[in-house]
N, CA, C and O atoms as CSV, one atom per row, in Angstrom:
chain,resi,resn,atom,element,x,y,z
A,1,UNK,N,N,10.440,21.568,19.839
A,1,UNK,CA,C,10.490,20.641,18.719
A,1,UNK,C,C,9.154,20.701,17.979
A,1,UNK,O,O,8.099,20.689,18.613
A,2,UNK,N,N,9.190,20.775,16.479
A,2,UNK,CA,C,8.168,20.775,15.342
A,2,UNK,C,C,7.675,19.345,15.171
A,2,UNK,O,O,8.423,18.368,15.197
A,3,UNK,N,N,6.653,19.309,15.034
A,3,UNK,CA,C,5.809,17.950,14.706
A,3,UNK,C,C,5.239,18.284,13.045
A,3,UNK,O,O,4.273,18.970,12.712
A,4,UNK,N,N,6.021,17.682,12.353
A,4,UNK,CA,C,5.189,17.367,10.781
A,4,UNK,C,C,3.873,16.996,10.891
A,4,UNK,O,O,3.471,15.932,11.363
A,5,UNK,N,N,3.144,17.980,10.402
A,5,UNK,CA,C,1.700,17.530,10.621
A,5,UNK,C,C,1.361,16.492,9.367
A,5,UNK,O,O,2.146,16.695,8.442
A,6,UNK,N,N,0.894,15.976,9.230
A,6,UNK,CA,C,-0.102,15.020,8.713
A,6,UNK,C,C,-1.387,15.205,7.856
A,6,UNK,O,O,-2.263,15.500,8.670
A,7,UNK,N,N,-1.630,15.191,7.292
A,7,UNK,CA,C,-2.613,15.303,6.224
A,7,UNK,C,C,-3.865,14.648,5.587
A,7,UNK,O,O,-4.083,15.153,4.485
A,8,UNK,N,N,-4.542,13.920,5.843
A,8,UNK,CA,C,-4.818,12.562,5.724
A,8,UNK,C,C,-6.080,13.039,5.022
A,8,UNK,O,O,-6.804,13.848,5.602
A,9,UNK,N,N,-6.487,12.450,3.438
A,9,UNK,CA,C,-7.245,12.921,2.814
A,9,UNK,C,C,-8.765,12.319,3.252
A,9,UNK,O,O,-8.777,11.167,3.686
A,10,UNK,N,N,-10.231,13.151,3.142
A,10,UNK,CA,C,-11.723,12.912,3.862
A,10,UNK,C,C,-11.796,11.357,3.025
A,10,UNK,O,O,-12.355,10.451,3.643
A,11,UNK,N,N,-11.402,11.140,2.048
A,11,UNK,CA,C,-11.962,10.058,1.095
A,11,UNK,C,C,-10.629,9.478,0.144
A,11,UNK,O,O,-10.046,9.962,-0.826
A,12,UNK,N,N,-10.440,8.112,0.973
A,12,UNK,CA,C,-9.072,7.101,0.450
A,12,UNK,C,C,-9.266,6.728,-1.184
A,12,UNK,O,O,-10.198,6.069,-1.645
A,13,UNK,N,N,-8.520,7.122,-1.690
A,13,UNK,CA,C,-8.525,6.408,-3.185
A,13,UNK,C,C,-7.797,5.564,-4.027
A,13,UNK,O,O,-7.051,4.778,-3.444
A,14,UNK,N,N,-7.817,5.528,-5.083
A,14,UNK,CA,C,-7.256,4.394,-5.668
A,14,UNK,C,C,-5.661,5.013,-5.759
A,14,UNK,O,O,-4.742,4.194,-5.755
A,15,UNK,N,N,-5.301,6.707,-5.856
A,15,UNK,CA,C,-3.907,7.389,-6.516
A,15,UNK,C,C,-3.177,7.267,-4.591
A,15,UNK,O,O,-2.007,7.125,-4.236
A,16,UNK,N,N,-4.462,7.398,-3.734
A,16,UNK,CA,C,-3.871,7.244,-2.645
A,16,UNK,C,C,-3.240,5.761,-2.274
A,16,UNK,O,O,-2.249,5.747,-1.544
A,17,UNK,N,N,-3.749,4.600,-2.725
A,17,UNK,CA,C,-3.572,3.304,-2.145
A,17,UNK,C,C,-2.220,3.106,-3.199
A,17,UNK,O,O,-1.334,2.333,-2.835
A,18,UNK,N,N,-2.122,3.643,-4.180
A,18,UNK,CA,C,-0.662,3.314,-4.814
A,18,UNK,C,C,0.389,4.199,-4.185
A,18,UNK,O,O,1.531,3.742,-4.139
A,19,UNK,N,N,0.191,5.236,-3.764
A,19,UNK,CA,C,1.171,5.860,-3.392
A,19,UNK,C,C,1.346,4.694,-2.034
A,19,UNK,O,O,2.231,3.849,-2.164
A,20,UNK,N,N,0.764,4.682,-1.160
A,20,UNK,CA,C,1.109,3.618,0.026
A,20,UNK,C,C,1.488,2.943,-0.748
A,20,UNK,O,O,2.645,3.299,-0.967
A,21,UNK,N,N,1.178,1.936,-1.498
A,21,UNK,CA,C,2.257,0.449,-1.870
A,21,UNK,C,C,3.584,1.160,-2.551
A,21,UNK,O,O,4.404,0.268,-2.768
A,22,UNK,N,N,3.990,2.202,-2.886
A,22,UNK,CA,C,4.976,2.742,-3.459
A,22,UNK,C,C,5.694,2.801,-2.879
A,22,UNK,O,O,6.836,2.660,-3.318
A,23,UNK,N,N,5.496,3.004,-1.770
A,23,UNK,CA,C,6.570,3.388,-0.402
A,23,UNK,C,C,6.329,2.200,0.834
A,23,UNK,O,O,6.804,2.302,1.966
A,24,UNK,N,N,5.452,1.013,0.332
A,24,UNK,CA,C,5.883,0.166,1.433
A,24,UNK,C,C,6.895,-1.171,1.372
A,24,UNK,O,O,7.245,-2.008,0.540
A,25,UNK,N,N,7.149,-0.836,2.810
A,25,UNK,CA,C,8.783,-1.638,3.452
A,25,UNK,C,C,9.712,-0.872,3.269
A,25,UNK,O,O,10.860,-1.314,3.220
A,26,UNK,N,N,9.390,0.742,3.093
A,26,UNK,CA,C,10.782,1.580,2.846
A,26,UNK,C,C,10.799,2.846,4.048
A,26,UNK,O,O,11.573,3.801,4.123
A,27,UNK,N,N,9.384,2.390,5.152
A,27,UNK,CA,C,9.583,3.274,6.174
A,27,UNK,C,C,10.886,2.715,7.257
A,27,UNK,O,O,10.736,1.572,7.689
A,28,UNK,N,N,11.856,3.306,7.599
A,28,UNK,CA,C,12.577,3.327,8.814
A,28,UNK,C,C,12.993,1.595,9.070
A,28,UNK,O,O,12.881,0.903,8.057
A,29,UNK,N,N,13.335,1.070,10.009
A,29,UNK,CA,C,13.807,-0.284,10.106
A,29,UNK,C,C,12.314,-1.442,9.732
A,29,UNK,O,O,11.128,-1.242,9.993
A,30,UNK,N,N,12.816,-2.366,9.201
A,30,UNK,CA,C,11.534,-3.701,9.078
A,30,UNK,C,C,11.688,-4.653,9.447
A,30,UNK,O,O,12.892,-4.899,9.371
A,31,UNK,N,N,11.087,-5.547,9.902
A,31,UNK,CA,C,11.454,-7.121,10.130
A,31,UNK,C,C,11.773,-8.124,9.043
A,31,UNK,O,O,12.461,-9.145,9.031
A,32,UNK,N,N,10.894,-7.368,7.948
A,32,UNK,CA,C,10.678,-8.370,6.597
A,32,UNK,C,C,11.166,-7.623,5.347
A,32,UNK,O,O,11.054,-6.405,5.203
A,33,UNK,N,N,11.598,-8.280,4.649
A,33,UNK,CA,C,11.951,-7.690,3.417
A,33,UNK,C,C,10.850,-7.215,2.836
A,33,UNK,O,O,9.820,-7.809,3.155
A,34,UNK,N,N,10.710,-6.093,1.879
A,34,UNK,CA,C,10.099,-4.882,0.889
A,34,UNK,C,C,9.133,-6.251,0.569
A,34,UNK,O,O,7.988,-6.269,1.019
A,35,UNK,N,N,9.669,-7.438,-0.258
A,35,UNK,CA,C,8.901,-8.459,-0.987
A,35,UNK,C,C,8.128,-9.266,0.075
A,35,UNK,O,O,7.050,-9.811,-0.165
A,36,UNK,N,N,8.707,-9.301,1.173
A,36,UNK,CA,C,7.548,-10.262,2.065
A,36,UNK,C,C,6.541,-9.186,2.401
A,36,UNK,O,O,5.364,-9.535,2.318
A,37,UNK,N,N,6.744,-8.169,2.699
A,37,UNK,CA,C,5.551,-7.013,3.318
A,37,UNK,C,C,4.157,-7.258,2.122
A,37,UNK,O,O,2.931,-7.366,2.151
A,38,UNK,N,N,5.342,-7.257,1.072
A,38,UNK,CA,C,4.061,-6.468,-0.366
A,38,UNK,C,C,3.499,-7.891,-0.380
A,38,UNK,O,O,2.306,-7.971,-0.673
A,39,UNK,N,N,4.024,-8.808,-0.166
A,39,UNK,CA,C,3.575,-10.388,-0.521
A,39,UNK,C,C,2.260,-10.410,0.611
A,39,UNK,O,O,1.152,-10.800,0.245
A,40,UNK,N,N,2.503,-9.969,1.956
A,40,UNK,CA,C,1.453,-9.588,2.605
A,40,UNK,C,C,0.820,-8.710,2.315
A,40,UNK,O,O,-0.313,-9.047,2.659
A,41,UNK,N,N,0.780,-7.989,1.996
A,41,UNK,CA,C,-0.466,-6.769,1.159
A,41,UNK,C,C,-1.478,-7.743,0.324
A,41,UNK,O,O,-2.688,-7.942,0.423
A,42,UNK,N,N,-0.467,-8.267,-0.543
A,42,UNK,CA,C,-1.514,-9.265,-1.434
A,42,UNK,C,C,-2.067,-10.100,-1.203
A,42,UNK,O,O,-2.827,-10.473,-2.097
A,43,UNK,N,N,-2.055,-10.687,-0.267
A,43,UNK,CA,C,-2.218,-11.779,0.313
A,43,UNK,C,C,-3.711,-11.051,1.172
A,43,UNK,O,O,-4.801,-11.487,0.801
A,44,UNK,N,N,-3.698,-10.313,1.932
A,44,UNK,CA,C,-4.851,-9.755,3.224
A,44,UNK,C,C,-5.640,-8.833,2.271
A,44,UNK,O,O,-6.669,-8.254,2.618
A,45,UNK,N,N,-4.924,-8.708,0.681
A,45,UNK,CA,C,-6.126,-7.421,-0.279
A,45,UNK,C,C,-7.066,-8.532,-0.451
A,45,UNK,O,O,-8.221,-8.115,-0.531
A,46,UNK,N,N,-6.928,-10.213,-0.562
A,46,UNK,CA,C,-8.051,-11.214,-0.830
A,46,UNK,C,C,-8.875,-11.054,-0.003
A,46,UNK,O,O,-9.989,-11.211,-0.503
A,47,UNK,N,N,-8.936,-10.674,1.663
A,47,UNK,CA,C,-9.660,-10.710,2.503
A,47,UNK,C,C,-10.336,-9.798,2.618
A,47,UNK,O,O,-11.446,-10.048,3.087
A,48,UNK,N,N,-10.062,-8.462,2.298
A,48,UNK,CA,C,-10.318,-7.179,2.121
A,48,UNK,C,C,-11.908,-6.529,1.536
A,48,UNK,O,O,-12.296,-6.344,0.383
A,49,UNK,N,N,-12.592,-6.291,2.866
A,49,UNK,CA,C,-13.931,-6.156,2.185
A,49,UNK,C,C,-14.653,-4.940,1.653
A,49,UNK,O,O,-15.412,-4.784,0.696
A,50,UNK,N,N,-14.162,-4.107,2.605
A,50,UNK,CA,C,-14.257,-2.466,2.078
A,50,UNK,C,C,-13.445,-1.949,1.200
A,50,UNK,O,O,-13.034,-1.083,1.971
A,51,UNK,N,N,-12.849,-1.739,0.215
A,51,UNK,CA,C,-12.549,-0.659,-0.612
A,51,UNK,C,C,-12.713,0.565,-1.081
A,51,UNK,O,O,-11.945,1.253,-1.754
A,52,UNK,N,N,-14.179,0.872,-0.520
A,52,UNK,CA,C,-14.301,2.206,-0.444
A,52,UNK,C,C,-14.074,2.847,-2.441
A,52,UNK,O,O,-14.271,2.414,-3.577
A,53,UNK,N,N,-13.551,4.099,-1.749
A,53,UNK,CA,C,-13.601,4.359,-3.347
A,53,UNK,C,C,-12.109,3.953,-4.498
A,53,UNK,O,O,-11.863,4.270,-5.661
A,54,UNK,N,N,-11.357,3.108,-3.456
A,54,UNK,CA,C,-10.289,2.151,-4.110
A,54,UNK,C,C,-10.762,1.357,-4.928
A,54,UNK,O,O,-11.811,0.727,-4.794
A,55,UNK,N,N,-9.783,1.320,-6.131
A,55,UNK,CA,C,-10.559,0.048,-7.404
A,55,UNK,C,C,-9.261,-0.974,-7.013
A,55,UNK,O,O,-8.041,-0.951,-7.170
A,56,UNK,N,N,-10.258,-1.878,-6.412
A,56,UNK,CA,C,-9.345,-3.166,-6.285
A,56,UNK,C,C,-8.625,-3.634,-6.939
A,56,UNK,O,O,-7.566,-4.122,-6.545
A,57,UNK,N,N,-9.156,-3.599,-8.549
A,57,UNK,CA,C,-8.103,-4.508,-9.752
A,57,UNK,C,C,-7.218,-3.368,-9.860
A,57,UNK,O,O,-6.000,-3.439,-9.701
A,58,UNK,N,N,-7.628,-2.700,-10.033
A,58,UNK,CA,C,-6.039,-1.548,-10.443
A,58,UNK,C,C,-4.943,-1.513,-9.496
A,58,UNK,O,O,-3.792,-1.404,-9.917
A,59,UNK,N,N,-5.254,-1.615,-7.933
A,59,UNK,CA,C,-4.252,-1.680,-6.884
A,59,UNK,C,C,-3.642,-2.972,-6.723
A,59,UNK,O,O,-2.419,-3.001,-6.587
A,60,UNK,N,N,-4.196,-3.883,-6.716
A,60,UNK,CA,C,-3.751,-5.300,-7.258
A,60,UNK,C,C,-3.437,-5.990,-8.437
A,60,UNK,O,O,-3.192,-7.186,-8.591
A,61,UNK,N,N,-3.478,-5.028,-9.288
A,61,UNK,CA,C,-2.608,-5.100,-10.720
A,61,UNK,C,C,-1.845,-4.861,-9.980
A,61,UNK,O,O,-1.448,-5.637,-9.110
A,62,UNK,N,N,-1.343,-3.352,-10.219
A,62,UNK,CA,C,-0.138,-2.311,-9.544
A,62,UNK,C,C,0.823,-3.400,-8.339
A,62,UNK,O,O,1.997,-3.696,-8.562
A,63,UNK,N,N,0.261,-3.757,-7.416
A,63,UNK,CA,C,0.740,-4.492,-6.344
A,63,UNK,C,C,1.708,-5.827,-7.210
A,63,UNK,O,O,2.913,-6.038,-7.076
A,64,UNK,N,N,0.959,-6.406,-7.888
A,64,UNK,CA,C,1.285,-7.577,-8.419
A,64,UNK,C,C,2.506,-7.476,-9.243
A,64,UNK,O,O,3.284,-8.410,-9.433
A,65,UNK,N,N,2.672,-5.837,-9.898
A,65,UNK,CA,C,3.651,-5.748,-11.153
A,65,UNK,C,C,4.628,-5.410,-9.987
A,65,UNK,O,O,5.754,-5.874,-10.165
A,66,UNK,N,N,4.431,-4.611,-8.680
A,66,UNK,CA,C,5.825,-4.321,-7.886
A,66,UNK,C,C,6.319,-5.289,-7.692
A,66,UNK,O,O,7.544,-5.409,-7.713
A,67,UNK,N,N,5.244,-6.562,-7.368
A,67,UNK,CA,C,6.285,-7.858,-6.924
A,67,UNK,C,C,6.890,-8.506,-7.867
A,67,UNK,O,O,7.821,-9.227,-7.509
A,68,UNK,N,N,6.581,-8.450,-9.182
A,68,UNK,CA,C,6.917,-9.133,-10.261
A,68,UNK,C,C,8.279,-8.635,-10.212
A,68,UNK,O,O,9.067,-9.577,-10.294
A,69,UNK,N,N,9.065,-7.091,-10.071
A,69,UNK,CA,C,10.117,-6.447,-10.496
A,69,UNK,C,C,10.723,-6.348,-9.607
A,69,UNK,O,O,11.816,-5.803,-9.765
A,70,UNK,N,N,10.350,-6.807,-8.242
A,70,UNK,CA,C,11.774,-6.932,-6.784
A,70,UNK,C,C,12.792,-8.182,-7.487
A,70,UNK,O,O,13.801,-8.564,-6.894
């Protein structure tokens, strides 16, 4: 059996942190609906102290307009 390798870029960014919210609550089974997950995203991005080379307002725009359109 083949194992999909993984890829994981040296330095997280802002095109990377949207692609994750793009696709979260749509991996495999969830406990919570798509809107409670992302509602938690937004919720723990307030607490969130590193960002690294993520631009916070743009991912939390972005975040904010997915929840606006569930």
């Amino acid at each position: 059996m083949s194992r999909k390798r993984i890829i994981k870029p040296e330095v997280w960014t802002t095109e990377n942190e949207i692609s994750y919210l793009s696709g979260i609550g749509t991996w495999g089974k969830v406990a919570h609906s798509r809107k409670e997950i992302l509602q938690g995203y937004i919720d723990s991005a307030l607490r969130r102290d590193d960002w690294g080379e993520v631009d916070r307002d743009t991912v939390r725009s972005y975040a904010l307009e997915m929840l606006r359109d569930l």
